[in-house]
C-alpha positions in Angstrom: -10.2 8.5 -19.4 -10.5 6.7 -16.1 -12.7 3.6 -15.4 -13.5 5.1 -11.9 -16.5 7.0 -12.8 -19.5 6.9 -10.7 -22.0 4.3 -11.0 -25.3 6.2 -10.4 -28.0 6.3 -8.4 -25.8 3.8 -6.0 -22.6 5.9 -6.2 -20.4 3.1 -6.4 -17.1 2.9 -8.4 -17.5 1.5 -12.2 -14.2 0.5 -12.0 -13.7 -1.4 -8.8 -17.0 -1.3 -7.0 -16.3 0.7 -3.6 -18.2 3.8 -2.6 -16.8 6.4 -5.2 -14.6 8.5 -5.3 -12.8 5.6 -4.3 -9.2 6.0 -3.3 -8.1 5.4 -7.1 -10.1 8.2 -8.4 -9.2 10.4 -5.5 -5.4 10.1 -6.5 -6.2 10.9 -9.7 -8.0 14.0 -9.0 -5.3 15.3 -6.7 -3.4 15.0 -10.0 -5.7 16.8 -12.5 -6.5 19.5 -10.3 -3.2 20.0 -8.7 -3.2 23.7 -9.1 -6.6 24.4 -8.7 -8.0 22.8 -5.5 -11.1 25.3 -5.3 -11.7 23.9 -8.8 -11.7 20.6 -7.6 -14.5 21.4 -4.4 -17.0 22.9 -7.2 -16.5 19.9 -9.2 -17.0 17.5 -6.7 -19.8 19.8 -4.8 -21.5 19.1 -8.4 -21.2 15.6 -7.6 -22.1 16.1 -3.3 -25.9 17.7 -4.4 -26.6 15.0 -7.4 -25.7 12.3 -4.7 -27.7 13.8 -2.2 -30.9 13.6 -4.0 -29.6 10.2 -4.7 -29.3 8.8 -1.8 -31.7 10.8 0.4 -31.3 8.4 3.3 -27.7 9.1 3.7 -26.4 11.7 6.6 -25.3 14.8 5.1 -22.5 14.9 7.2 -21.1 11.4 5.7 -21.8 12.4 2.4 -19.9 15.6 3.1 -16.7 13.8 4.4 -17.0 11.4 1.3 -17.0 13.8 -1.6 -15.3 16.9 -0.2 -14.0 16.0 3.6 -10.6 14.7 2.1 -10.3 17.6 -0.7 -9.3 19.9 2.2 -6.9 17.4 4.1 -4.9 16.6 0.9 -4.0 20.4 0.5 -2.6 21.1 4.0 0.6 21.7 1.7 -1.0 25.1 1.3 -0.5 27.6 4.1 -4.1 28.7 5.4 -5.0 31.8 5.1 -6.7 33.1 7.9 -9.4 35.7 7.8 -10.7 38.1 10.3 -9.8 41.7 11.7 -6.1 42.6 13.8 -7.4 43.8 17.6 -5.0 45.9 19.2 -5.1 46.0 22.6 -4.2 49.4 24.2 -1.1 49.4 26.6 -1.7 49.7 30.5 -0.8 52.6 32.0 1.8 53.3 34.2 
């Protein structure tokens, strides 16, 4: 059990006071949900909406980058997949 848990309504860390997740628990997370990185967006998308109504003064975009911005930047191991349909572009003619 980790001592960096949220301190709510101010969203600190209970275990050393900076804005949580702070970088502790973020390491810790990348751990637990190693293989399971959409896992770990629900679970802190959970966390994104509670704070929100929290902290309703706070920019959505900040609060984004703070709960989920880095979940996506510490899985560029993974390849992206990328969506969308194959054009094919007819040859000119001679």
């Amino acid at each position: 059990m980790t001592t960096h848990g949220p301190v709510m309504p101010i969203w600190s860390c209970g275990g050393c006071d900076l804005p949580w997740p702070c970088p502790t628990r973020k390491r810790e997370l990348r751990a637990e949900y190693a293989d399971a990185p959409v896992s770990l967006a629900l679970y802190l998308g959970s966390f994104l909406v509670q704070a929100t109504e929290d902290m309703p003064w706070a920019p959505a975009g900040v609060l984004h980058r703070r709960f989920l911005g880095w979940v996506r930047a510490a899985d560029r191991s993974t390849p992206a997949v990328q969506q969308g349909c194959t054009a094919t572009v007819p040859a000119e003619p001679s």
